[in-house]
TORKE-238676 format. One line per 5 residues: for each residue x, z, y of N, C-alpha, C, O, CB. Coordinates in Angstrom, 2 decimals, always signed. Glycine has a CB too. Layout:
N
X Z Y X Z Y X Z Y X Z Y X Z Y  ...
This chain:
138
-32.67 +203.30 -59.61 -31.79 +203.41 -60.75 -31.10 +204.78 -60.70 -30.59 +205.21 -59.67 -30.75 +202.25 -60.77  -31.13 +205.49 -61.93 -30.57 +206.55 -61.72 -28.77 +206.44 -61.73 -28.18 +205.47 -62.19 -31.21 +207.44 -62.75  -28.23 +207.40 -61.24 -27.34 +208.08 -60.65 -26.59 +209.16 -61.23 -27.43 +210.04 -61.43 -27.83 +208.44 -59.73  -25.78 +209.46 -61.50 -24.85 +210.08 -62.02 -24.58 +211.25 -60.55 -24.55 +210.57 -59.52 -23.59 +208.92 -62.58  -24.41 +212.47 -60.31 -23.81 +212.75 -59.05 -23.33 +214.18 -59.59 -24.14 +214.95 -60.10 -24.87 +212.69 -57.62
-21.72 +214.54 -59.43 -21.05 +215.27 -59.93 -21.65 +216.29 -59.04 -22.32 +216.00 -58.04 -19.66 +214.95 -60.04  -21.27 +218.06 -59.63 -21.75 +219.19 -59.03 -20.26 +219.65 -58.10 -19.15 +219.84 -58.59 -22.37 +220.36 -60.30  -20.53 +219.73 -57.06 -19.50 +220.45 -56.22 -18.45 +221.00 -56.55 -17.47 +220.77 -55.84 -19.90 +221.28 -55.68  -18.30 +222.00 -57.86 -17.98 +222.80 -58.11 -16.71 +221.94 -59.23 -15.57 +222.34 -59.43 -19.14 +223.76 -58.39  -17.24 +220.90 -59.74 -16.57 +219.81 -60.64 -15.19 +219.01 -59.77 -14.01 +218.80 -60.03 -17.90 +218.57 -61.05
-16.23 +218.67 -58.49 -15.17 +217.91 -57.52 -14.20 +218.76 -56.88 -13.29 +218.24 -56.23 -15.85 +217.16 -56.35  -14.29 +220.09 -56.99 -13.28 +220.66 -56.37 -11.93 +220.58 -57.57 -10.75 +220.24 -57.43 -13.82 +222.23 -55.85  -12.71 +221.08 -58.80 -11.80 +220.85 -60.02 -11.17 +220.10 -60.07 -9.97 +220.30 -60.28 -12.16 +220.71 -61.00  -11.88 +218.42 -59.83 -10.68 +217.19 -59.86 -9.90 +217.19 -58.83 -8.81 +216.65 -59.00 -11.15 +215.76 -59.87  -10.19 +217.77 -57.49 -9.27 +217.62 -56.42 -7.96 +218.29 -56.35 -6.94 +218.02 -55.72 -9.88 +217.96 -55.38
-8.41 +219.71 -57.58 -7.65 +221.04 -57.40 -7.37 +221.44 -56.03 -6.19 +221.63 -55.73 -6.34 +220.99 -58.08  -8.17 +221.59 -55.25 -8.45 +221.97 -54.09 -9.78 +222.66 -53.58 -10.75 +222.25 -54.21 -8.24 +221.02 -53.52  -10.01 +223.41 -52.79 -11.01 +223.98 -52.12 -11.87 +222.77 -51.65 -11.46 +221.61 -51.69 -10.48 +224.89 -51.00  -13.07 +223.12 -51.21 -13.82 +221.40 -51.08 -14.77 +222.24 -49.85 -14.67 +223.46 -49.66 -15.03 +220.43 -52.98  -15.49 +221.52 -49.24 -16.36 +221.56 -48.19 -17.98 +220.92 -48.57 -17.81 +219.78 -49.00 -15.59 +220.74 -47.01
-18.66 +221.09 -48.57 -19.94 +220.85 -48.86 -21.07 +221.14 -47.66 -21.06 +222.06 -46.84 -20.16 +221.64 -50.06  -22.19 +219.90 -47.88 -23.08 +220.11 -46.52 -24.13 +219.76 -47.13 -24.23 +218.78 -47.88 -22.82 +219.27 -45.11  -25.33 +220.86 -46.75 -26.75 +220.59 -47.14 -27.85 +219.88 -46.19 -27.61 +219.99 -44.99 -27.27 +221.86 -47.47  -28.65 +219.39 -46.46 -29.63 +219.00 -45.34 -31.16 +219.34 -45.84 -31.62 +219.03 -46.94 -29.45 +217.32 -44.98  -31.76 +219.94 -44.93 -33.49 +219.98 -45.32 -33.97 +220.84 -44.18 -33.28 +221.41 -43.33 -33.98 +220.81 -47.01
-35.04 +220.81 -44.28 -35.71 +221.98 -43.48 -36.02 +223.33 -43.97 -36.41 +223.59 -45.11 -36.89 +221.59 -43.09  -35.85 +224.02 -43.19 -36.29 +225.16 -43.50 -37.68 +225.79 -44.23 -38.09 +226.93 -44.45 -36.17 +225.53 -42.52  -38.05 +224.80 -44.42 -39.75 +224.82 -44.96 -39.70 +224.31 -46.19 -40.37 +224.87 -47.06 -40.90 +223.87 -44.08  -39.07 +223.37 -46.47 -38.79 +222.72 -47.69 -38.20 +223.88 -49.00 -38.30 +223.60 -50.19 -37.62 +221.53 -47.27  -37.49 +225.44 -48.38 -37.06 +225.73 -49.77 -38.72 +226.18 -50.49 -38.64 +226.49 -51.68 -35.69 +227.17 -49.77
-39.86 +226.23 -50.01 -40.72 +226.61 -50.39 -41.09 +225.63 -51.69 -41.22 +226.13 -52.81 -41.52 +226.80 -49.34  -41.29 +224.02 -51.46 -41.30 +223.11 -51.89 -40.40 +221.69 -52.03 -40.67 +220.59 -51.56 -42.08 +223.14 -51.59  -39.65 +221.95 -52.55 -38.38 +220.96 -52.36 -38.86 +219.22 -52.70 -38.14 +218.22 -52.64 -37.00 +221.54 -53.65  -40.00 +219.28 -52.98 -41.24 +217.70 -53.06 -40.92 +217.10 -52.24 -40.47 +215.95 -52.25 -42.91 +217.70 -52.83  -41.22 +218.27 -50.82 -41.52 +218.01 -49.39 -40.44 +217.14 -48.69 -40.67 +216.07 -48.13 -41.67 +219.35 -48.63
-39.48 +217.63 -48.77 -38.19 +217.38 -48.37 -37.36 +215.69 -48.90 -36.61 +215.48 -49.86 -37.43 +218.76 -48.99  -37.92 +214.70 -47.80 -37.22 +213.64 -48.18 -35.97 +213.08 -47.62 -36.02 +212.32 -46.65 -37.97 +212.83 -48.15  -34.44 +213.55 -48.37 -33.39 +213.21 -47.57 -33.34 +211.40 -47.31 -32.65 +210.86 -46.44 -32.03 +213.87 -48.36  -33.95 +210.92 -47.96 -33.76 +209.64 -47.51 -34.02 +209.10 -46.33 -33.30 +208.28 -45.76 -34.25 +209.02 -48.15  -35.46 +209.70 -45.78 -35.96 +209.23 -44.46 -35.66 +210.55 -43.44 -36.23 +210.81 -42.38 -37.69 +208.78 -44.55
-34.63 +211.27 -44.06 -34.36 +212.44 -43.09 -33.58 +211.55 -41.65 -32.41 +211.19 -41.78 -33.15 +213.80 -43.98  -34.11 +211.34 -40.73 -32.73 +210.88 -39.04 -32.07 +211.24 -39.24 -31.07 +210.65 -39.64 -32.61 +211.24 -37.51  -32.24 +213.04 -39.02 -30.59 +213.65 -38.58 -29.82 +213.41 -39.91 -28.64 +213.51 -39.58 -30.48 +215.61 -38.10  -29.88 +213.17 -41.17 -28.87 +213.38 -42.10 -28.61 +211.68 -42.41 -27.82 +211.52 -43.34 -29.40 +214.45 -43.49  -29.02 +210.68 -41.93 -28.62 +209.70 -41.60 -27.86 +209.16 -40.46 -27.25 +208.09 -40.41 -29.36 +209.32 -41.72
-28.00 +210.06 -39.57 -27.19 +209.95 -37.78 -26.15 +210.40 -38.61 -25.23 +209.61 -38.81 -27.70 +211.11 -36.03  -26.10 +211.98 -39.37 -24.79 +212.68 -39.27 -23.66 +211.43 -40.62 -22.55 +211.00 -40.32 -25.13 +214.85 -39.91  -24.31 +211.15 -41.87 -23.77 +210.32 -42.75 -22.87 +208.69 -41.45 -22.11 +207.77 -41.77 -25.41 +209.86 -44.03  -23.38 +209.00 -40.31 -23.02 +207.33 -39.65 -21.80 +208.11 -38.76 -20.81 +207.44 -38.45 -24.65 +206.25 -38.41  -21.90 +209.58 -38.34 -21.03 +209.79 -37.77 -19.85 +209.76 -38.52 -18.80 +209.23 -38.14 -21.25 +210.69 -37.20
-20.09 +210.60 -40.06 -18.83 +210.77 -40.25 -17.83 +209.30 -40.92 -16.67 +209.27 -41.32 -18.89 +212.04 -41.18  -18.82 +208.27 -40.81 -18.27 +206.44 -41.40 -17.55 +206.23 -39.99 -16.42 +205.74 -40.06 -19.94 +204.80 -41.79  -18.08 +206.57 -38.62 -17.88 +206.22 -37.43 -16.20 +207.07 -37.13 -15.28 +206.71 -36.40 -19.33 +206.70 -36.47  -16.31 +208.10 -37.87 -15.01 +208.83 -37.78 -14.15 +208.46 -38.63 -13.05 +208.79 -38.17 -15.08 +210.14 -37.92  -13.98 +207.81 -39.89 -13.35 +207.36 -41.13 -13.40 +208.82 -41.77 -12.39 +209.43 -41.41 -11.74 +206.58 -40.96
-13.93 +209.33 -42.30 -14.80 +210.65 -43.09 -15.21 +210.23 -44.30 -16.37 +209.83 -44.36 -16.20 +211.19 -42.37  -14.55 +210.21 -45.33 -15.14 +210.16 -46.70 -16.42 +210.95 -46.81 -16.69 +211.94 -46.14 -14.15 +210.69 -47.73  -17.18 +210.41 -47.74 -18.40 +211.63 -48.41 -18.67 +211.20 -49.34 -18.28 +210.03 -49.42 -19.77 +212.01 -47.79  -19.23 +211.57 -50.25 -20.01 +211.35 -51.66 -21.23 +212.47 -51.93 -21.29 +213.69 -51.86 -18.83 +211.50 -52.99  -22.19 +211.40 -52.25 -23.39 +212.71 -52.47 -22.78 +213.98 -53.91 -21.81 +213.75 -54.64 -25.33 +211.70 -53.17
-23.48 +214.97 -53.96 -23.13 +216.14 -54.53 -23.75 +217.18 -54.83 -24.11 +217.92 -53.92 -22.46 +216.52 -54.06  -24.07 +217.51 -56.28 -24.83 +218.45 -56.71 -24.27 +219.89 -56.18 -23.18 +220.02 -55.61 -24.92 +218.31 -58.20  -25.15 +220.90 -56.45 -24.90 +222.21 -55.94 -23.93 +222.76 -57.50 -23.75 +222.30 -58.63 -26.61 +223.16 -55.46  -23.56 +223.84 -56.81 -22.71 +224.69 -58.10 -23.41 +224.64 -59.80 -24.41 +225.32 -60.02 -22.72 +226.56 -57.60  -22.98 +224.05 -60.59 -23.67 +223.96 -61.84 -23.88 +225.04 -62.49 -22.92 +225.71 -62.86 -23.12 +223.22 -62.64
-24.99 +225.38 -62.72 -25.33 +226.52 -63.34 -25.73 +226.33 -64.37 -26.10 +225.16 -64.50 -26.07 +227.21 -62.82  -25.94 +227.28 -65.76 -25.72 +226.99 -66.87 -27.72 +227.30 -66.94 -28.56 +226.72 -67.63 -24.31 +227.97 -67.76  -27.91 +228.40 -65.92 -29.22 +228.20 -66.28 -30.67 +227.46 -65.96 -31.82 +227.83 -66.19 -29.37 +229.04 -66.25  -30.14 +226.23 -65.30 -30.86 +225.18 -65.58 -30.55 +224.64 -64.09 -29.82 +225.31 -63.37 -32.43 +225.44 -66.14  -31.22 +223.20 -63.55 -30.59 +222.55 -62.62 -32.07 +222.11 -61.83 -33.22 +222.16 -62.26 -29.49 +221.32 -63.25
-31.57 +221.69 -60.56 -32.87 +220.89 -59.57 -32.44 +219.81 -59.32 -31.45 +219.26 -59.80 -33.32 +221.44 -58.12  -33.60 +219.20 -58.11 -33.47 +217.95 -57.79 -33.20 +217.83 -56.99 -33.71 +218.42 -56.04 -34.08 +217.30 -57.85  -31.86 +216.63 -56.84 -31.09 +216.20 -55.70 -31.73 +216.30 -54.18 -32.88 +215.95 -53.93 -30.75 +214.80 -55.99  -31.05 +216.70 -53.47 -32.02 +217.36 -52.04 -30.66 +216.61 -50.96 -30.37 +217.22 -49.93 -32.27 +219.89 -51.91  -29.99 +215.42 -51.27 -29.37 +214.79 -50.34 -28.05 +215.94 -49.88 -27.63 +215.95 -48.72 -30.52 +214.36 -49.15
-27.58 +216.72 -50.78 -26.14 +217.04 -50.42 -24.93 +216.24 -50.78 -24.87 +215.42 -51.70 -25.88 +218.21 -50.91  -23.79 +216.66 -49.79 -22.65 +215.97 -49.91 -21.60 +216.64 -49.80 -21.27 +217.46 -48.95 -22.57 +215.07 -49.15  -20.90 +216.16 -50.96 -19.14 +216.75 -50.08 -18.41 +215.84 -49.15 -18.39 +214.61 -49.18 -17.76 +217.00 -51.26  -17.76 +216.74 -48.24 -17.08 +215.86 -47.34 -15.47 +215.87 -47.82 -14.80 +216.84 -48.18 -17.32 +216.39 -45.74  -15.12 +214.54 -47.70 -13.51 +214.72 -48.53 -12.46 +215.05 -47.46 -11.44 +214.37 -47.38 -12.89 +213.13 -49.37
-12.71 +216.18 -46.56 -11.45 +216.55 -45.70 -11.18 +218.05 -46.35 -12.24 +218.64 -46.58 -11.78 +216.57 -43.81  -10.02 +218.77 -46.69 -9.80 +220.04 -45.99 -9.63 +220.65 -45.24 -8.93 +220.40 -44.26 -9.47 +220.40 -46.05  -10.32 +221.82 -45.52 -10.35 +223.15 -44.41 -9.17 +223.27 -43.54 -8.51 +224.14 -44.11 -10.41 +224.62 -45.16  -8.52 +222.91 -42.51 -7.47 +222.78 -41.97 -7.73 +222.95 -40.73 -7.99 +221.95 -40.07 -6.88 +221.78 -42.24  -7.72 +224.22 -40.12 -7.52 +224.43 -38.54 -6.46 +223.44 -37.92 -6.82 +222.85 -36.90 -6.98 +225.99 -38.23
-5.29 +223.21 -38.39 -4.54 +222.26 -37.72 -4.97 +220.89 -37.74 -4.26 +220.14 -37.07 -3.33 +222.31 -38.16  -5.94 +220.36 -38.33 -6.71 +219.04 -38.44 -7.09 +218.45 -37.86 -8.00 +218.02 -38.58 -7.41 +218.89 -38.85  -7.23 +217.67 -36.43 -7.98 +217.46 -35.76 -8.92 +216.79 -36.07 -9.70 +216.48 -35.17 -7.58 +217.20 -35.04  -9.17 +216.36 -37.40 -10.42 +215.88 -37.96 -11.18 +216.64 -38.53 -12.32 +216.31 -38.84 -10.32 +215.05 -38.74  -10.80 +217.49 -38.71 -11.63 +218.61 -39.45 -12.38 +219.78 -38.59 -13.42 +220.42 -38.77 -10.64 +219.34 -40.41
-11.07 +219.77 -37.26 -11.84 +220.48 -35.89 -13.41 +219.47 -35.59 -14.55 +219.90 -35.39 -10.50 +220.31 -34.17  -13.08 +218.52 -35.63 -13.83 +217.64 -34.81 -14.86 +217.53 -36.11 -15.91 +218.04 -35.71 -12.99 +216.15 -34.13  -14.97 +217.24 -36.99 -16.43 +218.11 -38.05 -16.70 +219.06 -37.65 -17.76 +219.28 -37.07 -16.33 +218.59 -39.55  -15.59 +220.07 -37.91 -16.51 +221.36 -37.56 -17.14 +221.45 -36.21 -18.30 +221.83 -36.10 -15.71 +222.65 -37.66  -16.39 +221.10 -35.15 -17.33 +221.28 -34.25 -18.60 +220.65 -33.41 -19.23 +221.02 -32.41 -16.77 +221.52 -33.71
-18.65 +219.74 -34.12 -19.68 +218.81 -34.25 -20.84 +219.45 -34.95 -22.00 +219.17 -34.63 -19.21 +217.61 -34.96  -20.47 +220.45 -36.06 -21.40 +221.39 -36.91 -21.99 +222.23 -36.85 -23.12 +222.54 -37.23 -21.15 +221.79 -37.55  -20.78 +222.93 -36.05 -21.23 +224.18 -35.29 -20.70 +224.82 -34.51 -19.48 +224.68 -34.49 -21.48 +224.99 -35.83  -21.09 +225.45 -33.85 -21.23 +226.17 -32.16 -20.29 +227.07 -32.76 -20.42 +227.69 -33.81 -22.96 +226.98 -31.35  -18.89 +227.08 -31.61 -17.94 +228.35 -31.41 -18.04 +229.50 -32.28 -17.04 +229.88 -32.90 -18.11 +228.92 -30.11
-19.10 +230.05 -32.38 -19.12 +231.29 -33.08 -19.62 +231.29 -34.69 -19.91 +232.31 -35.33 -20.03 +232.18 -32.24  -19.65 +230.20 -35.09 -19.80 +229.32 -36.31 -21.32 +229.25 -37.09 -21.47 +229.14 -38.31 -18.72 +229.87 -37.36  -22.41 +229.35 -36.08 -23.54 +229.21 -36.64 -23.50 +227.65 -36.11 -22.77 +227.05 -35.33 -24.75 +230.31 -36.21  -24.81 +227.24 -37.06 -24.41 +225.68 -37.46 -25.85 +225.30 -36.00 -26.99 +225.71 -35.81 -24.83 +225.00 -39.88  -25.23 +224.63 -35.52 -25.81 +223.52 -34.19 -27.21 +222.90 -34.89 -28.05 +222.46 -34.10 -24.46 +221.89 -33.76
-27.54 +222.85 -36.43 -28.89 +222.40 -36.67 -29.24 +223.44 -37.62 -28.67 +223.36 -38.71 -29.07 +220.88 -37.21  -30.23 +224.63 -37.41 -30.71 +225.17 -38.46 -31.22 +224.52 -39.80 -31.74 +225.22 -40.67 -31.51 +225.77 -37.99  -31.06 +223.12 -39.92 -31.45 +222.60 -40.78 -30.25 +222.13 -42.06 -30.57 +221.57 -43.11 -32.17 +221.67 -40.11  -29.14 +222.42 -41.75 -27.99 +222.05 -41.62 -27.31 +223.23 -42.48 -27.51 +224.39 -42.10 -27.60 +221.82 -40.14  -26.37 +222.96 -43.86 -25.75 +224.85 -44.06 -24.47 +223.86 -44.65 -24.41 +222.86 -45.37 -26.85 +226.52 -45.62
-23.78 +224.43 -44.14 -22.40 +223.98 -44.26 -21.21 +224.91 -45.01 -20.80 +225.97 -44.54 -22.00 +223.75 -42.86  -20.74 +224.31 -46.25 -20.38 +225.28 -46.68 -18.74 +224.66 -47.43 -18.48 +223.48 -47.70 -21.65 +225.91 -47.57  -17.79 +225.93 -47.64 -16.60 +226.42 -48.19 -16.63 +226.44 -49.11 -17.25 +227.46 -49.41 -16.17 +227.33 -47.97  -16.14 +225.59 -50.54 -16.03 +226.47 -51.78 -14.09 +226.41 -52.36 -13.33 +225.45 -52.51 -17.35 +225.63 -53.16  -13.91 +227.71 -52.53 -12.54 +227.86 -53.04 -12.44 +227.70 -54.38 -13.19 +227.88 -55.34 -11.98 +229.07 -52.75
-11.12 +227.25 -54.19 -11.04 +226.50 -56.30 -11.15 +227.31 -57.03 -11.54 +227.14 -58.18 -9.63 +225.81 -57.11  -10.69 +228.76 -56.33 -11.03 +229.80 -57.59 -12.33 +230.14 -57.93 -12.53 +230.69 -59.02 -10.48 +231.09 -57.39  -13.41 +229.86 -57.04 -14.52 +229.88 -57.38 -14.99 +228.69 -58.03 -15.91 +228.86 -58.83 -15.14 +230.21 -56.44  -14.50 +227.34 -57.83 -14.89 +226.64 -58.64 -14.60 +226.36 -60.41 -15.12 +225.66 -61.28 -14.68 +225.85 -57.95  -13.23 +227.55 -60.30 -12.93 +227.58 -61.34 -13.80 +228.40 -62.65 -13.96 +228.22 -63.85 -11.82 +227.92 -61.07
-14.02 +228.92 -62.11 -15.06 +229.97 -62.88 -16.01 +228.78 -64.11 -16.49 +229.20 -65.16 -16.42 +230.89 -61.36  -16.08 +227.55 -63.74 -17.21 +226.65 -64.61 -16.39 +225.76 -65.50 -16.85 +224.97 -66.32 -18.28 +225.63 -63.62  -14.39 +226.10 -65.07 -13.45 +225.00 -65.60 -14.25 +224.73 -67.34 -14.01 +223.72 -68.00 -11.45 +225.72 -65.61  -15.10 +225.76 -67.78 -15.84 +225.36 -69.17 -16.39 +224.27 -69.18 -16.33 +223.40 -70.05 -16.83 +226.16 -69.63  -17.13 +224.30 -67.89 -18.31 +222.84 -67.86 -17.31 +221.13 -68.36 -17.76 +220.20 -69.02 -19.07 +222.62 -65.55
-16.14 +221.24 -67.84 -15.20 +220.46 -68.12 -14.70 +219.87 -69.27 -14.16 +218.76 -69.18 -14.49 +220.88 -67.76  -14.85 +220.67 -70.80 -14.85 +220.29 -71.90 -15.46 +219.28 -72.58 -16.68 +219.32 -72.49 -15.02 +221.00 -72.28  -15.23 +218.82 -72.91 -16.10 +217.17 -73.86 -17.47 +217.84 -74.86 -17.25 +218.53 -75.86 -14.53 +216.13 -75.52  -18.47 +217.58 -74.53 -19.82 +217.78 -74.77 -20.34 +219.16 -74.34 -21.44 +219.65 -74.60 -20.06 +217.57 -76.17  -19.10 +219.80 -73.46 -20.49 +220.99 -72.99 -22.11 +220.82 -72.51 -23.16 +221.44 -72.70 -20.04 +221.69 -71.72
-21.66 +219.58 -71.76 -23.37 +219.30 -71.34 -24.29 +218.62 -72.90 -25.52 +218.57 -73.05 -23.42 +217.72 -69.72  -23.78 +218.41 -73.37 -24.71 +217.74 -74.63 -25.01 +218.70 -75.43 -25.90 +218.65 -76.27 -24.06 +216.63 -75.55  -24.10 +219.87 -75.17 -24.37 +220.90 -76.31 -25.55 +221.84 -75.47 -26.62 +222.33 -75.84 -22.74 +221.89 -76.85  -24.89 +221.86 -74.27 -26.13 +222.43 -73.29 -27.41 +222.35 -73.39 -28.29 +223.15 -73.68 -26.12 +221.98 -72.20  -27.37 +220.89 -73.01 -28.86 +220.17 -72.99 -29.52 +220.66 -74.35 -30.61 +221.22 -74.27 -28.79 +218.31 -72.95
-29.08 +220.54 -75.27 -29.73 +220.86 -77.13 -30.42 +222.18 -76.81 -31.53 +222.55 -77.20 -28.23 +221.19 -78.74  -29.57 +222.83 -76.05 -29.99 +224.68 -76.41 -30.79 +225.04 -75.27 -31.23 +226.18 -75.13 -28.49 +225.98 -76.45  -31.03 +223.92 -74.26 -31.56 +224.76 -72.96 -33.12 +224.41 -73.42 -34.07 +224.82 -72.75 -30.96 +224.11 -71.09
């Protein structure tokens, strides 16, 4: 059944906050994104149990909406903590993510920052029928 799944860039909007976002695939997959099945992915099922095992919100999550056209869901998520060095939940993501010097512990793995001011940039997408008017013209 299909699914509704807001773009990153939306959820930061409703949060009015900076948001955190995590990708999963292989490195082989940007060739063919077919290839790439997050469903029967382990590691992105181990990591989805860690962060339930930690009390870690997530919700799956489209990439930044772009006006010039969109792909198919590839099993990203936002994670509902902020960026907070003083966090000890957020230490304990991150370092679970990645190694001291902040490359990520699974090359398969891209873990990412988005600031509201960058999410703001799409506050258009937000208007009542941009996407319907979209869809007509794309």
């Amino acid at each position: 059944m299909p699914v509704q799944i807001e773009h990153i860039d939306a959820i930061a909007r409703q949060k009015q906050r900076a948001v955190l976002y995590l990708e999963f695939h292989p490195q082989s997959a940007f060739a063919d994104s077919s290839v790439y099945d997050y469903e029967a992915d382990n590691k992105r099922q181990a990591f989805l149990g860690w962060l339930q095992q930690h009390g870690i919100a997530w919700q799956p999550s489209a990439p930044i909406a772009s006006g010039c056209g969109f792909g198919a869901y590839l099993g990203q998520i936002y994670i509902d903590l902020p960026m907070d060095d003083d966090d000890p939940l957020y230490c304990r993501l991150r370092d679970h993510l990645e190694y001291p010097d902040g490359s990520m512990r699974d090359p398969n793995q891209r873990f990412f920052y988005l600031p509201l001011d960058i999410a703001m940039r799409n506050a258009h997408h937000d208007e009542p029928g941009f996407w319907d008017t979209w869809a007509k013209d794309f």
